[in-house]
C-alpha positions in Angstrom: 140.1 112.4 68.3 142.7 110.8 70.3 144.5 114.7 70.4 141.6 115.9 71.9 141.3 113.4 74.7 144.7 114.4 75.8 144.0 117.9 75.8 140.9 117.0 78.4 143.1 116.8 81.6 144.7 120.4 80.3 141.7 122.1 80.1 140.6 120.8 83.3 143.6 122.1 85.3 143.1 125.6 83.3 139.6 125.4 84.6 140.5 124.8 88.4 142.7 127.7 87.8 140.0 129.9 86.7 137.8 129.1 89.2 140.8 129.7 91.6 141.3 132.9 90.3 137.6 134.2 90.1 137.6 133.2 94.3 140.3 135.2 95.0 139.0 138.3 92.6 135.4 138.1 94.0 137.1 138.0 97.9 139.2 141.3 96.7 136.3 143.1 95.0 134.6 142.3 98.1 136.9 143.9 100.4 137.7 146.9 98.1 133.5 147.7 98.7 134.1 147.5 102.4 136.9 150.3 102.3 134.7 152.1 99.8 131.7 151.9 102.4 133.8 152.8 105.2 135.6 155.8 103.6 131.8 156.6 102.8 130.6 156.8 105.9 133.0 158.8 107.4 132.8 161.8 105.5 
């Protein structure tokens, strides 16, 4: 039990990452739909 205790502040920086990550995939997907939309429009 004691292994898995140590493990807990790993998993929690893994985590931040991930949620880091996700942020910066959700602002691009985001930004990809605006270029969609304009290219869109302009045809």
């Amino acid at each position: 039990m004691q292994f898995v205790g140590l493990l807990a502040p790993i998993a929690f920086v893994f985590a931040l990452s991930a949620l880091t990550q996700v942020g910066a995939l959700k602002k691009e997907v985001e930004d990809l739909r605006r270029q969609i939309k304009q290219l869109s429009t302009t045809q």
